[in-house]
C-alpha positions in Angstrom: 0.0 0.0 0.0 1.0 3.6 -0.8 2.6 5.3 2.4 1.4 8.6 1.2 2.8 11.9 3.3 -1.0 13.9 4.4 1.0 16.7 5.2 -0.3 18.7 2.5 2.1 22.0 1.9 0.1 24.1 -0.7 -3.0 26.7 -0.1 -6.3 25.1 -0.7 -9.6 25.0 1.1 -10.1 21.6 0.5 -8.8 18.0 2.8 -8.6 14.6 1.8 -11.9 12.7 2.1 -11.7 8.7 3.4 -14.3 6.4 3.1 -15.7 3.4 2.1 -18.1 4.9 -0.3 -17.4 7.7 -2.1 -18.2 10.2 -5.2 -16.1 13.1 -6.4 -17.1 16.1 -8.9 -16.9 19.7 -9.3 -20.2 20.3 -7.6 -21.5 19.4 -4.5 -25.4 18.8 -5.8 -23.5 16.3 -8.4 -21.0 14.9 -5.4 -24.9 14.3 -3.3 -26.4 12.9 -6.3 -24.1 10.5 -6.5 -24.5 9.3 -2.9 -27.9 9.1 -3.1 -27.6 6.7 -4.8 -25.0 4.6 -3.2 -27.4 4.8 0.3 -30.3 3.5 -2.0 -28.4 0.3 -2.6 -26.9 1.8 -5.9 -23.3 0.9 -7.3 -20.5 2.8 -8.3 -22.2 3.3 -11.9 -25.4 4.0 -10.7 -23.3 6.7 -8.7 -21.7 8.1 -11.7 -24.3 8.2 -14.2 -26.6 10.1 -11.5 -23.6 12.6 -11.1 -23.3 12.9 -14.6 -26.6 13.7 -15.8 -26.4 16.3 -12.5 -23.7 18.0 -13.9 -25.2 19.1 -16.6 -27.4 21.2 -15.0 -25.0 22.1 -12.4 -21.7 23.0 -14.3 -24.0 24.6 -18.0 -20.4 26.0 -18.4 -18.4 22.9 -19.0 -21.1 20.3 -20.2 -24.6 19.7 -21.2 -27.1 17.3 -22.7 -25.6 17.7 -25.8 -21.9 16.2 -24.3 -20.1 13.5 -25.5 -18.4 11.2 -22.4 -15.8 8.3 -21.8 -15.6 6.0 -19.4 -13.3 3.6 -17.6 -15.0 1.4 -15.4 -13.5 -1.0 -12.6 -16.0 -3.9 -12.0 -14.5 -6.1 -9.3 -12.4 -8.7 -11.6 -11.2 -6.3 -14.4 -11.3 -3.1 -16.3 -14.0 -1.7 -19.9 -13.6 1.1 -21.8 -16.4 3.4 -23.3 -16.0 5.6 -25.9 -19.3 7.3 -26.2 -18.1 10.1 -28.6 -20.3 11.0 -31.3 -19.1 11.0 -35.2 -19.6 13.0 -37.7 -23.3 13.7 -39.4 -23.6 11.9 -42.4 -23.6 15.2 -44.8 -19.9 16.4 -43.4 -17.1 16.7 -45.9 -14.2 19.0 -46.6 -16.4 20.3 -49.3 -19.7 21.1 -47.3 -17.6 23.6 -45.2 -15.5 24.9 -48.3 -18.6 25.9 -50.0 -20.0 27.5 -46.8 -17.3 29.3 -45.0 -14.5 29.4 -47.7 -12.2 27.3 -49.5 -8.8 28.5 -47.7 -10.2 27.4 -44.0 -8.7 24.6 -42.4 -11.2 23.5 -39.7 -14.4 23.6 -39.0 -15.8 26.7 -37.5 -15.5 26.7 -33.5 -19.1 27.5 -32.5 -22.4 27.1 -34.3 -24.3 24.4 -35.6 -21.7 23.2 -37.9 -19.9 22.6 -35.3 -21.8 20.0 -33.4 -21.0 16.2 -34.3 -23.5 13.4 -33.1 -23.8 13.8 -28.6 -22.6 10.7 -27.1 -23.2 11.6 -23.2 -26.7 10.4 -22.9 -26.3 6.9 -24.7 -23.3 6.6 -22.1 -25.2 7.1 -19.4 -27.5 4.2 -20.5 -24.8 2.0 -21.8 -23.1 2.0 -18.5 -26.5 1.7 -16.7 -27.5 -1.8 -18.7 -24.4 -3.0 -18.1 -23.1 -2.4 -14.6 -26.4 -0.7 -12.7 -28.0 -2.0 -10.2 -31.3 0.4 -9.8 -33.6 1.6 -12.0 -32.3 4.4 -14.6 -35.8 6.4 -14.3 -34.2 6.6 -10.2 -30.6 7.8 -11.6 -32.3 10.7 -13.4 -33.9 11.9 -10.5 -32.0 14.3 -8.8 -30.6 15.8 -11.8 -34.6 16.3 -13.2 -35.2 17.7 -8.9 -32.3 20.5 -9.7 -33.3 21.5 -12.6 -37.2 22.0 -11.9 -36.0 23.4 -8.3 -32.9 25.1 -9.5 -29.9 25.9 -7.3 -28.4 28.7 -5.9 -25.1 29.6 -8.8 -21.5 28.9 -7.1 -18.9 31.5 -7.6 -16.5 29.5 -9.7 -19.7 29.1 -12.2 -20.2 32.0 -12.1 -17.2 33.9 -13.3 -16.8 31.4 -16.3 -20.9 32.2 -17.3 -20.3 35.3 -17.0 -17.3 35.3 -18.8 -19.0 33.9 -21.9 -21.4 36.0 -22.4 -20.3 38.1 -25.1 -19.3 35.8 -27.2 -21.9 33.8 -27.2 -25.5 35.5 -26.5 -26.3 35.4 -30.1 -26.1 31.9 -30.8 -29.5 29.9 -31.5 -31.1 28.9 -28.2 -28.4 30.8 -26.0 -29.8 33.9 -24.3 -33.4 32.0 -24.2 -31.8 28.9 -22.6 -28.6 30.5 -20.1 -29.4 33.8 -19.9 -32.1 34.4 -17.2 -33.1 38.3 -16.8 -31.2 38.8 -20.1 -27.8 38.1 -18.6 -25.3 35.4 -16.7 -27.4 34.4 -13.1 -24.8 36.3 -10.2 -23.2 34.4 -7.4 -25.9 33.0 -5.0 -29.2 34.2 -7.6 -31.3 30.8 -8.6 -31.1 29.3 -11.6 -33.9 27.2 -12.7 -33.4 25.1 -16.1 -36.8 23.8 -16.7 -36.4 23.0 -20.2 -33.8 20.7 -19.6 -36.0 18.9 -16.5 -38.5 18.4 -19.2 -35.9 16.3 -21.7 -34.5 14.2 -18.2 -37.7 13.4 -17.8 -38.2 12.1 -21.1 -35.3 10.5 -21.3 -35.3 9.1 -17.7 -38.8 7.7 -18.7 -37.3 6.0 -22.2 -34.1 5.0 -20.9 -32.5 7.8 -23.6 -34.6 6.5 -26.5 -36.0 9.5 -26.5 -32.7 11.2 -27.1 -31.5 9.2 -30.5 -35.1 7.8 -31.9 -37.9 10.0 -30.4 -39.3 13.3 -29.6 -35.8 15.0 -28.7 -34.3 13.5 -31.7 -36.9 15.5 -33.7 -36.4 18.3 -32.1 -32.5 18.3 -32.7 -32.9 17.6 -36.5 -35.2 20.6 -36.7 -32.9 22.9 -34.6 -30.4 22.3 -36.9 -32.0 22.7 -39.7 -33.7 26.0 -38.8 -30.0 27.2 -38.0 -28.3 25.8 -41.9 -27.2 22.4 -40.1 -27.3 18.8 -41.6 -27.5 16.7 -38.1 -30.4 14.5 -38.8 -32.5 12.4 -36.3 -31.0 9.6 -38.6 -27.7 10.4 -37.6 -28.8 10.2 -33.5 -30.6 6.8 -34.5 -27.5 5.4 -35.9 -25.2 6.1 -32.8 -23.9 3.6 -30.6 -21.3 3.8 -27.8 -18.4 1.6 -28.1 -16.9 -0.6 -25.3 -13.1 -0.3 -25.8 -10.1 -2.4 -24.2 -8.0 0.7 -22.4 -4.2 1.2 -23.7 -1.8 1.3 -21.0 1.6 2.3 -19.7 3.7 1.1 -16.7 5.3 3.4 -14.3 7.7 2.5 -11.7 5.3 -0.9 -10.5 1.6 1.1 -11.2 0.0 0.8 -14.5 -2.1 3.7 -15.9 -5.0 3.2 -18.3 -6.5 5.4 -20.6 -8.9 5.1 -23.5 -7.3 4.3 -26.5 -8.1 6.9 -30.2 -9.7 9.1 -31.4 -8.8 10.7 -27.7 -5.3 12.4 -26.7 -5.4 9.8 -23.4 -2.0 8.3 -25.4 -0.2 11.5 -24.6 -0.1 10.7 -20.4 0.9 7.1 -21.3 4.3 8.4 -24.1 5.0 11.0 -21.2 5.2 9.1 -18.2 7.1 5.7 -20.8 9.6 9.1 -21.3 9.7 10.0 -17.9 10.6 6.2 -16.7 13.8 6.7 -18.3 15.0 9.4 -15.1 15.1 9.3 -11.8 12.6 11.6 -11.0 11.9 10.9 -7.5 15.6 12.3 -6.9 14.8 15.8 -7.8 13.2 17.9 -5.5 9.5 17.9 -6.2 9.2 21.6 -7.1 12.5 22.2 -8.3 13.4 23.5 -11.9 15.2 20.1 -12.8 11.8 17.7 -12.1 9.6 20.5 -13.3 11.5 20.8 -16.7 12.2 17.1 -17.4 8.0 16.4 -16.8 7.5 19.9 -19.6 9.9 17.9 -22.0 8.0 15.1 -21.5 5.1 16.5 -21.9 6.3 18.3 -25.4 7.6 15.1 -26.8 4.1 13.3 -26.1 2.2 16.2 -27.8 4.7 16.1 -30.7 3.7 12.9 -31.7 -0.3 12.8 -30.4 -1.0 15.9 -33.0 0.6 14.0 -35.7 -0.7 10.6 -35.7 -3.9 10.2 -33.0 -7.4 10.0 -34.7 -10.2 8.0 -35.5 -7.9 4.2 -35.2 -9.4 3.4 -38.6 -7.5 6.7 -40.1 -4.1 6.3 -38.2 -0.9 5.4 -39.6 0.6 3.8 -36.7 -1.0 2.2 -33.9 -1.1 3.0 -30.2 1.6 -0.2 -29.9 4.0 1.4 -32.1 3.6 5.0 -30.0 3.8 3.3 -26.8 7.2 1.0 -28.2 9.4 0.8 -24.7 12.5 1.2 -27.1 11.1 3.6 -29.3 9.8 5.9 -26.0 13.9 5.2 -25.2 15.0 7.0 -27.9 12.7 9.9 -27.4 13.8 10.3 -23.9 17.4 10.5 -25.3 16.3 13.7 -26.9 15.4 15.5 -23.4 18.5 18.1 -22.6 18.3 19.0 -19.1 19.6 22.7 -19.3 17.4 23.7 -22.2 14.2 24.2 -23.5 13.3 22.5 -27.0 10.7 22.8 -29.9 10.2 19.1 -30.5 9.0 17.6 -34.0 7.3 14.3 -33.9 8.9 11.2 -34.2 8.7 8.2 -36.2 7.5 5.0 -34.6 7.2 2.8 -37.4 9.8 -0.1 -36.8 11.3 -0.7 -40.2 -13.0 19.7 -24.3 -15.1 19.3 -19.5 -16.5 18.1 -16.4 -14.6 15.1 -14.6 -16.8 13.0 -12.0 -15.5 9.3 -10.2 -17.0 7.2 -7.7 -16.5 4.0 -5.7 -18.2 1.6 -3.8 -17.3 -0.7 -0.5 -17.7 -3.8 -3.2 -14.6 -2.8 -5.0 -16.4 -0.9 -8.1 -14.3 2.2 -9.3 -15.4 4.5 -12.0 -13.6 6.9 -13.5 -16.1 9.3 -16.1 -15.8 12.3 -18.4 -17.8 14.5 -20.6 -17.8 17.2 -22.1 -19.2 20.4 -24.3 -15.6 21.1 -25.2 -14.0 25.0 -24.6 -16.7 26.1 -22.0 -20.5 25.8 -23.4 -19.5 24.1 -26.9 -21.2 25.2 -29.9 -22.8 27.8 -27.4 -26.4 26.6 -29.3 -29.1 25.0 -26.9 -32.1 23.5 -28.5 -34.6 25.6 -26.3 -37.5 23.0 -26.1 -35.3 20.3 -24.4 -32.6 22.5 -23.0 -30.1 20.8 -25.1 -27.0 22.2 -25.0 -24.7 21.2 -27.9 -20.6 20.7 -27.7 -18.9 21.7 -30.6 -16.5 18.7 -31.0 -16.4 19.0 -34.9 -13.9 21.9 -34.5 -11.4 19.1 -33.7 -11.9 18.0 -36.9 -9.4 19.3 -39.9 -10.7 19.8 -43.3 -6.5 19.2 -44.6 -5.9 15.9 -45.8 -4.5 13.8 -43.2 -5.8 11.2 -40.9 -7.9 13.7 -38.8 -9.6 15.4 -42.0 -13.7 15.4 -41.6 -16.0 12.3 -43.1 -19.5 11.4 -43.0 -19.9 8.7 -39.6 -16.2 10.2 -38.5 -15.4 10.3 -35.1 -12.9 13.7 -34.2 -9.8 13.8 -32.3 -10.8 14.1 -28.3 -9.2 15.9 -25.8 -11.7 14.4 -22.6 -9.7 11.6 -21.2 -10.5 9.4 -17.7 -7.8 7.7 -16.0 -7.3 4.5 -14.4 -4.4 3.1 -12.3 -3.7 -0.5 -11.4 -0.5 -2.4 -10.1 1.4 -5.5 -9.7 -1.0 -8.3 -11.7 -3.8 -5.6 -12.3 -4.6 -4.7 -8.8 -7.4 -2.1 -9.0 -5.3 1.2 -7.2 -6.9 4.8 -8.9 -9.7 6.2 -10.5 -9.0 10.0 -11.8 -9.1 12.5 -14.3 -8.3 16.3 -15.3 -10.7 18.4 -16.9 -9.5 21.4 -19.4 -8.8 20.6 -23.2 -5.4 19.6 -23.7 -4.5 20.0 -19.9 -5.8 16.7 -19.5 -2.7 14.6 -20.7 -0.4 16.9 -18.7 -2.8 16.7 -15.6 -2.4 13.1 -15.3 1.0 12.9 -15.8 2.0 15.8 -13.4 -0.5 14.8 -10.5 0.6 11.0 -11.1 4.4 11.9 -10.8 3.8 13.8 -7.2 1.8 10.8 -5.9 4.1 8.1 -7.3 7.7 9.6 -7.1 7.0 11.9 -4.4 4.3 9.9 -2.3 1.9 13.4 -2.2 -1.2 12.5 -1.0 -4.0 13.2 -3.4 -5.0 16.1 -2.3 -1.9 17.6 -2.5 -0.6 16.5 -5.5 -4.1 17.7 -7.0 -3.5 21.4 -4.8 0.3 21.9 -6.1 1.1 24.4 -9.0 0.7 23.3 -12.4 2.0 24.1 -15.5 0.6 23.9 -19.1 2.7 23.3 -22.4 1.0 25.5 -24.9 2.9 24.8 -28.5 6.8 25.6 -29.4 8.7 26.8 -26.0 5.3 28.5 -24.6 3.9 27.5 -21.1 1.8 28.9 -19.0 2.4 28.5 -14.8 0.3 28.9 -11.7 0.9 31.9 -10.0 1.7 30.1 -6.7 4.7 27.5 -8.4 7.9 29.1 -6.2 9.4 32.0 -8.0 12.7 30.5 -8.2 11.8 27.5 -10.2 9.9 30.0 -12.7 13.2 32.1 -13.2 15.5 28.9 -13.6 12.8 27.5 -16.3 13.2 31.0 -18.0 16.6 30.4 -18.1 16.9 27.3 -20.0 14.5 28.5 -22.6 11.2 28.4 -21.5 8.7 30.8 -23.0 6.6 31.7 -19.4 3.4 33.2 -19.0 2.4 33.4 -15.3 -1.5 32.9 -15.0 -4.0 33.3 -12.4 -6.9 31.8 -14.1 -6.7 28.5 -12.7 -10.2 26.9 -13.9 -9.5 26.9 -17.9 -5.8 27.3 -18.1 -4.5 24.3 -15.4 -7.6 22.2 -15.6 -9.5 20.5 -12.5 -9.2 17.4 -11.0 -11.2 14.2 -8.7 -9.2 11.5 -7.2 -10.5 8.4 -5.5 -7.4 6.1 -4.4 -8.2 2.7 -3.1 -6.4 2.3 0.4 -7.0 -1.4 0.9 -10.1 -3.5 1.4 -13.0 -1.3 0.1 -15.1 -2.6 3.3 -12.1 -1.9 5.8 -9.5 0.6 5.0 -11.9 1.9 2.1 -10.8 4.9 0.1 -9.2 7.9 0.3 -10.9 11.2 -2.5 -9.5 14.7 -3.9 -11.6 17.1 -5.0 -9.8 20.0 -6.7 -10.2 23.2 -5.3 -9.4 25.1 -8.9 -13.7 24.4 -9.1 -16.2 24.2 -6.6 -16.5 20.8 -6.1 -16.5 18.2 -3.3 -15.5 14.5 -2.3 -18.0 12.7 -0.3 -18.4 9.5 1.6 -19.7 7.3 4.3 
């Protein structure tokens, strides 16, 4: 068992959370949701997918019913994957958004309709509910369909981000109707009621999400879109499935981490910590320049590659083995030069967008779930019947040849990413994940390093400064990461911006760490106080 230091020596409101059931999320309404259902004689998933569907009317600014999700999911004996990302609609090509926006652009435009691929989150929450639940899915919609009928009283880090939206988005089909009560973002402690959105739980609560792909929301998206120029069809929902997926993995000094395998950027944590292996990390001091700046080079190797080559698996032109080669991560690690900064290209391996929930049960179930509207409300359109709010995942799409470029039934490259960490012969040890785009990689690899090399509790390793590789020599720090590791950074080459904005810049995380017997020593939960979440338990 981990001997973890609970000295925690970073500012934070927050403490670590032990347990023997437990649920972890960015707001406490989800984090009680959750519970509820453990105290009814619920599971893990029944946890999780009662979170999730929560979170979307509690955290509008990061997800909605229109989200896609991912799952990794612990069931006693061994680990499933679930990509529930959504593809493309059938009428996609290069040449629909050529002869719409322009033949020179080179993605698909960030918000709007044409924006918005096929929304996965709701099949998910069924998929893992026929599968692994253990109550009744009309019961997991319940408190999700009580908050949004009720409404609940807007938390500050909400708030700001609403607020900060705004502008940008108010015109958008749906917006201002839909997230705009009184003509503007609700203020810290004002109610916000989402009736609309109650009224498509309900429905879908009552249809087990049928309602969502083949019935009266389905209609209703088809004709949204069409009334804003879109080609998402009600065929296109009917013909969506989630698919179950073997997780890709990575050992890392004894612990295994596991991610979903492409169209996400989960590979990137994996290359990063095969690179980091190669060092002695746990003999740098945890803060200090030298650790700080071998886990950025890291970091920049893994992305080098992950924008090159990850996409739809069907598309790529190397697999996730050849990435994840223990000789070929060797010889990227050889590139890494301690006293400076680099600008890495990809290598070649070929031998000759976010709310993040996780929950565990005293039986030994772990689940570790993600989804997603992508950068903050998505497309920023919301369906205004159903209160569906759409994510904008197409923009991931590029309309360049390549192995990412846009195709009818397509699925786009992913930043949302769960984590999962085992050890020894697959010993179930963490469930986890960082929200924020393509923090997510670098979250899991920075928080795993402090709690594996360093033996930082969760809590702490999810309350000490970040950083965040942006392209080239650019990264972005946390205003608290000690001044003289910032300065010695800057002196090997790194381009630093110090930034206070901790919510969308260094990503927010939920930890759930399995101390032992689940029905004795139980569990020990992080909730990241970057959002205004909460771990609880009994």
């Amino acid at each position: 068992m981990m001997k973890f230091n609970f000295h925690n020596p970073y500012p934070t409101t927050r403490i670590p959370v032990l347990a023997r059931n437990v649920c972890s999320t960015s707001h406490p309404l989800a984090a009680q949701a959750g519970l509820r259902m453990l105290w009814k004689g619920g599971n893990a998933v029944d946890a999780a997918v009662a979170a999730a569907a929560a979170m979307t009317i509690c955290e509008p600014v990061s997800n909605g019913l229109g989200s896609d999700a991912f799952a990794i999911v612990w069931d006693g004996s061994e680990l499933h994957g679930l990509n529930s990302s959504g593809p493309a609609p059938a009428g996609w090509n290069p040449g629909y958004f050529h002869a719409k926006y322009g033949a020179l652009e080179k993605k698909p435009p960030k918000r709007g309709i044409d924006s918005v691929t096929v929304p996965g989150a709701v099949a998910s929450w069924r998929a893992l509910s026929d599968r692994f639940g253990k109550l009744p899915f009309a019961d997991l919609m319940q408190p999700a369909i009580e908050i949004a009928e009720c409404g609940y009283l807007l938390p500050i880090v909400v708030q700001q981000k609403w607020a900060a939206a705004t502008d940008e988005l108010k015109g958008l089909p749906g917006f201002a109707q839909s997230l705009l009560p009184w003509g503007r973002a609700p203020q810290v402690g004002e109610l916000f009621q989402f009736r609309a959105a109650a009224r498509a739980l309900r429905s879908i609560a009552e249809t087990k999400g049928d309602a969502f792909y083949r019935g009266e929301i389905a209609q209703a998206l088809e004709r949204f879109s069409r009334e804003q120029g879109g080609v998402l069809t009600a065929r296109d929902l009917a013909a969506f499935q989630p698919e179950w997926v073997k997780p890709i993995a990575q050992n890392y000094r004894g612990y295994t981490l596991h991610e979903i395998p492409p169209n996400g950027q989960g590979i990137a944590a994996l290359i990063a910590l095969g690179i980091l292996d190669q060092f002695d990390v746990a003999g740098l001091p945890v803060d200090g320049p030298d650790s700080q700046h071998l886990q950025v080079e890291a970091m920049k190797l893994a992305f080098a590659d992950v924008y090159r080559y990850v996409a739809e698996p069907s598309a790529m032109e190397v697999t996730p083995a050849q990435m994840l080669d223990d000789a070929y991560l060797a010889s990227r690690a050889k590139l890494i030069d301690m006293k400076r900064a680099q600008d890495f290209q990809c290598g070649n391996p070929v031998k000759g967008g976010t709310i993040y929930l996780t929950a565990a049960d005293e039986d030994g179930m772990m689940v570790s779930f993600i989804q997603s509207n992508f950068m903050g409300f998505g497309s920023g359109c919301v369906e205004p019947n159903f209160g569906i709010s759409l994510q904008n995942r197409g923009h991931g799409f590029s309309l360049e040849p390549g192995p990412n470029q846009v195709a009818p039934g397509k699925r786009p490259f992913h930043t949302i990413i769960p984590g999962f960490l085992t050890r020894g012969n697959g010993e179930p040890v963490m469930s986890f994940g960082v929200m924020g785009g393509n923090m997510q990689p670098q979250g899991h690899m920075q928080t795993l390093v402090r709690m594996i090399d360093y033996q930082q509790n969760p809590q702490a390793a999810c309350d000490a400064p970040r950083w965040r590789f942006n392209e080239g020599l650019s990264i972005n720090v946390e205003a608290q990461m000690p001044s003289a590791t910032i300065e010695a950074l800057i002196a090997r080459g790194h381009n630093i911006d110090v930034i206070n904005d901790n919510y969308q810049d260094f990503g927010a995380g939920q930890f759930i760490w399995r101390m032992g017997d689940p029905k004795v020593e139980g569990y020990v939960a992080a909730s990241d106080s970057r959002r205004d979440g909460l771990a609880a338990g009994f």
